[in-house]
C-alpha positions as CSV (number, residue, x, y, z in Angstrom):
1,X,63.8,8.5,-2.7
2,X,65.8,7.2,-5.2
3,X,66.8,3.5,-3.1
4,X,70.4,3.8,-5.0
5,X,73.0,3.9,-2.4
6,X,75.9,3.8,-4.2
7,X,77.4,3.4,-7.8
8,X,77.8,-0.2,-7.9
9,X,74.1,-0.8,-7.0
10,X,73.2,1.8,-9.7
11,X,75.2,0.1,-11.9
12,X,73.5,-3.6,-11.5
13,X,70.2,-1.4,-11.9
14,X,71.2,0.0,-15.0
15,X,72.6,-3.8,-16.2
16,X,69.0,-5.4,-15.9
17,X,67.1,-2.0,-17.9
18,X,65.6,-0.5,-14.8
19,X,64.3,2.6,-16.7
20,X,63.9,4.3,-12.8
21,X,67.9,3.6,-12.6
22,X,68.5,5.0,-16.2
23,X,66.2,8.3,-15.1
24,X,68.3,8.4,-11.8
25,X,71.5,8.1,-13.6
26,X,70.5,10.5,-16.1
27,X,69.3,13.1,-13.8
28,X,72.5,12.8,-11.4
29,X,75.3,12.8,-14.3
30,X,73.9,15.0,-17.1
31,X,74.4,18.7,-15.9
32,X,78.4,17.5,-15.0
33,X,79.0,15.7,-18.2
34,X,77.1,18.8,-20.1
35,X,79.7,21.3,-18.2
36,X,82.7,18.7,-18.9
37,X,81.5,18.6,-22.8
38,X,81.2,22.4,-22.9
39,X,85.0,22.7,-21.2
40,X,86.6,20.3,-24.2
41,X,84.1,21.8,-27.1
42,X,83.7,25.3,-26.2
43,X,80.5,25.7,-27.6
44,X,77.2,24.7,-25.6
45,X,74.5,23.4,-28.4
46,X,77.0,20.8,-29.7
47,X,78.0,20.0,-25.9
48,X,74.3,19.0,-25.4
49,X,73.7,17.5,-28.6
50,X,76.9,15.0,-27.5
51,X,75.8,14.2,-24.3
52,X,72.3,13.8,-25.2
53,X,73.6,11.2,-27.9
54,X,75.6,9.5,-25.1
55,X,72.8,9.0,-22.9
56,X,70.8,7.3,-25.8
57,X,73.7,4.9,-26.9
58,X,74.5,4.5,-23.1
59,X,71.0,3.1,-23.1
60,X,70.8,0.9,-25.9
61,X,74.1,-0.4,-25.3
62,X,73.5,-1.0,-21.7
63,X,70.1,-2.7,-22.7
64,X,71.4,-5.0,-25.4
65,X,75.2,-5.0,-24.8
66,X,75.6,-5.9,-21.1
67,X,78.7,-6.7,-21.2
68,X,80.4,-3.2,-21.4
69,X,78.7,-2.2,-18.3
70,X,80.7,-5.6,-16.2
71,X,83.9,-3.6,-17.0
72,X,82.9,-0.7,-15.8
73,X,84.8,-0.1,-12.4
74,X,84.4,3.8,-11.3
75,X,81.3,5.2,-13.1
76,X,82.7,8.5,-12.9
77,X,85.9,7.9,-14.8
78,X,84.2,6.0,-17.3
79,X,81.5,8.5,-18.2
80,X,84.3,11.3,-17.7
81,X,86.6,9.3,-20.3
82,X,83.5,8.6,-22.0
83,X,82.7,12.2,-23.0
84,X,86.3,13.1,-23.5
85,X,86.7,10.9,-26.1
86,X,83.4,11.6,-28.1
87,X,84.4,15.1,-27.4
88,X,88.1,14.2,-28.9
89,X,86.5,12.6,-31.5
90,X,84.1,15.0,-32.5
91,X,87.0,18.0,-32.7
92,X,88.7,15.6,-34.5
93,X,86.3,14.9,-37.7
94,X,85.5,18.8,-37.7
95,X,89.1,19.7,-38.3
96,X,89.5,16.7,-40.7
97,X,86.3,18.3,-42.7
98,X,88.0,21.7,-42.5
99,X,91.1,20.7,-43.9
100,X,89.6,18.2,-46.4
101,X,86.8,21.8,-47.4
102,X,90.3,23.9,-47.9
103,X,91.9,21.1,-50.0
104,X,89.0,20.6,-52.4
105,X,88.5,24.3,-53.3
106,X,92.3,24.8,-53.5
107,X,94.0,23.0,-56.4
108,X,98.0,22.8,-55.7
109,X,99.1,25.3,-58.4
110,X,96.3,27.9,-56.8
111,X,97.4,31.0,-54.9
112,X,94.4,32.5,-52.1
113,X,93.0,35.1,-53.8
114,X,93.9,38.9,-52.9
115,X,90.9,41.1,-52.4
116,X,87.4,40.7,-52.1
117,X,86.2,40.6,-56.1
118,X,88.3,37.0,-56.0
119,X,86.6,35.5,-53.2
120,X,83.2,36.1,-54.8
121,X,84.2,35.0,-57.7
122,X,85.7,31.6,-55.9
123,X,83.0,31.1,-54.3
124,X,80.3,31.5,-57.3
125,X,82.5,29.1,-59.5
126,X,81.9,26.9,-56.2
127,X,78.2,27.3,-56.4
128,X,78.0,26.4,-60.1
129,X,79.9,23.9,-60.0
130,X,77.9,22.5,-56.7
131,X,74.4,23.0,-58.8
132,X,75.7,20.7,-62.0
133,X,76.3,18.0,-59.4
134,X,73.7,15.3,-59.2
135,X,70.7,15.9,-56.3
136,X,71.5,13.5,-54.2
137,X,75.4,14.5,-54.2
138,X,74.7,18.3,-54.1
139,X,72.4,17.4,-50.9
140,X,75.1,15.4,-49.4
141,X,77.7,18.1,-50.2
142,X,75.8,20.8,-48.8
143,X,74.6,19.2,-45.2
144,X,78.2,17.9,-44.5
145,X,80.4,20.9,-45.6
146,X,78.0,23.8,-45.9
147,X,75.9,23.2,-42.4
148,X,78.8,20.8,-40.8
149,X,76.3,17.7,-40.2
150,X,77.5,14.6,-39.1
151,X,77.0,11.5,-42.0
152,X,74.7,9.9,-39.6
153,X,73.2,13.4,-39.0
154,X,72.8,13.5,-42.9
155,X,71.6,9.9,-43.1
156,X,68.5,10.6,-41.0
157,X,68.0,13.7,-43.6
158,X,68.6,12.0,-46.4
159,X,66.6,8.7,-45.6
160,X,69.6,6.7,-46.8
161,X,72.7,4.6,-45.8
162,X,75.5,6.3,-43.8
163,X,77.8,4.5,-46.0
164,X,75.5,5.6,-48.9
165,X,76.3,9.0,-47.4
166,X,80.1,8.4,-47.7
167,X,79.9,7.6,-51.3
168,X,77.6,10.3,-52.6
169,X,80.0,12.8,-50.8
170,X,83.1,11.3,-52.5
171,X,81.5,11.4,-55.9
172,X,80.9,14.9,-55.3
173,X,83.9,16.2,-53.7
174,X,85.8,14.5,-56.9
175,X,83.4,16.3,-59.2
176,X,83.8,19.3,-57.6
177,X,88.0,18.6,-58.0
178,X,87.5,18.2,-61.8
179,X,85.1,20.9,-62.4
180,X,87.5,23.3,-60.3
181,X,90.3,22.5,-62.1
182,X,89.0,23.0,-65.8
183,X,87.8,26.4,-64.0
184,X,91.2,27.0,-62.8
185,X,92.9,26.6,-66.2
């Protein structure tokens, strides 16, 4: 079997890097966490993609930061508050994004467009104005508010800095501003 009799000696298994405890934890605690991810997010894909990234910096942090793990008193609540929070966390930056998507393409003075034929046009002054951005901006752009990536998501992609990431999509979103306003006028 597993030899793990209870939490506390899974625990002080996981503390020393025992990959067996790691695969035991993982095993026991990954459908639960999955179903309590999927209750906050509603939406299963980005559920596993959480918990998949809280198994990984559960391992490296339990690997090279020990220390979290001494304060951990009931595993449950902790990987329950655990996932909560990254869940919190994540439906937080989404509507942040959201809002931050409506602000940019709506200028104070503008009114929402009535019908159909406005929309398009909105959204191909968008795309023009998108393509005269700078590559690396445009790419930036386009993976955070066009496929709703993460920065470090768009890091990976890009093969650059998550802070690199935060600039080029700040340069872009106040190009876009300028651009949409001289459009506006």
């Amino acid at each position: 079997m597993n030899g793990f009799t209870n939490d506390i000696e899974l625990l002080d298994q996981l503390k020393t890097g025992n990959p067996e405890a790691f695969d035991y934890f993982y095993t026991t605690y990954r459908q639960w966490l999955l179903i309590t991810a999927m209750t906050i997010l509603k939406d299963e894909v980005e559920s596993q993609e959480l918990v998949q990234e809280f198994f990984i910096d559960f391992w490296q942090q339990s690997l090279y930061n020990r220390i979290e793990l001494n304060n951990i008193a009931s595993l449950k609540n902790f990987l329950f508050v655990s996932i909560k929070n990254r869940c919190l966390n994540k439906l937080s930056k989404d509507d942040t994004r959201r809002r931050r998507m409506q602000q940019m393409l709506r200028p104070v003075h503008y009114t929402l467009p009535n019908n159909k034929l406005e929309n398009n046009e909105l959204k191909d002054q968008l795309e023009e104005a998108i393509q005269q951005l700078p590559e690396r901006q445009s790419q930036a752009f386009r993976l955070a508010y066009l496929e709703h990536k993460t920065r470090k998501e768009i890091a990976a992609v890009m093969d650059i800095s998550e802070e690199t990431v935060k600039k080029q999509i700040a340069n872009a979103l106040k190009s876009l501003r300028e651009t949409l306003k001289k459009v506006q006028l």
